[in-house]
C-alpha positions in Angstrom: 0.0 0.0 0.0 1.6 3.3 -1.3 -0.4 6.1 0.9 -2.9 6.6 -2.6 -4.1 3.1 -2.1 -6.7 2.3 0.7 -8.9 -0.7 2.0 -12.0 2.0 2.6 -14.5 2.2 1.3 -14.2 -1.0 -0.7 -10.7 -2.2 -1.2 -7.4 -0.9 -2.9 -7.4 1.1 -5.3 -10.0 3.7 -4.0 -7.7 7.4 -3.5 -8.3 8.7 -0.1 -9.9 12.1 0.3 -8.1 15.2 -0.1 -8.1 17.4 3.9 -10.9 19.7 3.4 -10.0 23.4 4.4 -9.1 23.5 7.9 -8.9 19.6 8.7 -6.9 18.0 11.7 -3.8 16.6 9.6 -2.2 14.7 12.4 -2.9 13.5 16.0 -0.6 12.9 19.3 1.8 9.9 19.1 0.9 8.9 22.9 -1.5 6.8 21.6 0.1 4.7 19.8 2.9 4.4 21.9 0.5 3.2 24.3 -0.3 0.0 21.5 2.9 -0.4 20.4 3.9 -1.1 24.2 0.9 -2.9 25.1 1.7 -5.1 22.2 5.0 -5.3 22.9 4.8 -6.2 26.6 1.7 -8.6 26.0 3.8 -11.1 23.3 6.8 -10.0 24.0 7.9 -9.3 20.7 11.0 -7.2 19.6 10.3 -3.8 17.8 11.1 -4.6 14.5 8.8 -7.4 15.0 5.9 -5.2 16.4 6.5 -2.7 13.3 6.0 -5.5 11.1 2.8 -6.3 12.3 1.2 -3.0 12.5 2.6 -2.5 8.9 4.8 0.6 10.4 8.7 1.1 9.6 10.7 -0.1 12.7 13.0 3.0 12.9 9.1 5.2 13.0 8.2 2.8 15.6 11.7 3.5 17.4 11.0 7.3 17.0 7.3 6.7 18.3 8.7 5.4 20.9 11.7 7.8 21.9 9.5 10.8 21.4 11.4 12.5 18.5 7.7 11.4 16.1 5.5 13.2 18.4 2.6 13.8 16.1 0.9 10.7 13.4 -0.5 12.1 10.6 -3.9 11.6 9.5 -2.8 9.0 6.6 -0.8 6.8 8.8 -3.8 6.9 11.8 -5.9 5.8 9.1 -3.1 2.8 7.9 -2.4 1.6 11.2 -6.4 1.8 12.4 -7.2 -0.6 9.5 -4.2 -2.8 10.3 -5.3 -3.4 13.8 -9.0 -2.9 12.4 -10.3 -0.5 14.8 -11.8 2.7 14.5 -9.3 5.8 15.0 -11.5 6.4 17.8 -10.8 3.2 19.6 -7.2 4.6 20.0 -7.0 8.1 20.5 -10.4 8.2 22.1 -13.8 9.9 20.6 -13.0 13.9 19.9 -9.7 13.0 18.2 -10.0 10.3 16.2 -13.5 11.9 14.7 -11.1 15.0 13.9 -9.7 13.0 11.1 -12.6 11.1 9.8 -11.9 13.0 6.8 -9.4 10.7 6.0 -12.3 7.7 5.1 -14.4 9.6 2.5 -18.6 9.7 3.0 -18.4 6.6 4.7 -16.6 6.8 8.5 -15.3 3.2 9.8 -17.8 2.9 12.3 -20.3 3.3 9.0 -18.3 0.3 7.5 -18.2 -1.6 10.4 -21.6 -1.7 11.3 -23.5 -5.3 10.7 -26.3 -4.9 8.7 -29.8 -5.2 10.1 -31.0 -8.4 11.0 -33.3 -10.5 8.3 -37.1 -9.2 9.9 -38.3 -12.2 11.3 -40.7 -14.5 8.8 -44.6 -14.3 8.8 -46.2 -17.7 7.9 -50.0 -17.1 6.6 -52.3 -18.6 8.7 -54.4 -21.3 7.4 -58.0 -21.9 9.1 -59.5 -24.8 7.9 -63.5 -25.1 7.9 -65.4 -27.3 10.4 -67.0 -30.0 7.5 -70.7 -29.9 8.2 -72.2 -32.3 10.0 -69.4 -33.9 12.3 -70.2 -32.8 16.0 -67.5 -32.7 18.0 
């Protein structure tokens, strides 16, 4: 994936959004240095190794981690949030990750994630069968 190419709305290939006037182009690191040590604590897995698998350069993951990358821009958020396939909002909490919703077009992940409606339930018709005449019962 080359930063043009997307899994949202409907697989690669789709261009993400330009920023409209005014957007939030980048959100705090703490976050995800927050995941990247929670993953790293939990299986115990060397950096380059947690970089792999949230599709992130290990010397970004370094500098996520250091401090020096003290700010994710909206592209990346949006990379890394399909990666681990939660909503930017599951990370950096409700406010901030709507600020760059942006960043998925029309449809917000939340939108995409949502199962559709359950199937309404059936409706049989009812069949009433007529008493034949002359049987009492």
């Amino acid at each position: 994936m080359n930063g043009s190419e997307a899994p949202w709305p409907g697989g690669v290939g789709f261009p993400e959004p330009e920023p409209p006037e005014g957007a939030v182009l980048a959100l705090p690191a703490a976050p995800l240095r927050q995941v990247v040590g929670t993953y790293i604590a939990r299986d115990g897995a060397a950096v380059p190794e947690a970089a792999r698998a949230l599709g992130l350069e290990p010397d970004y993951v370094l500098g996520v981690l250091d401090g020096t990358i003290g700010a994710i821009d909206a592209r990346t958020v949006r990379r890394l949030s399909d990666r681990l396939d939660l909503a930017p909002e599951d990370i950096w909490g409700g406010e901030l990750g709507a600020a760059i919703g942006w960043v998925y077009g029309p449809l917000s992940p939340a939108d995409l994630l949502r199962a559709p409606p359950p199937p309404a339930e059936p409706t049989y018709p009812s069949v009433a069968w007529p008493e034949p005449p002359g049987i009492d019962l």
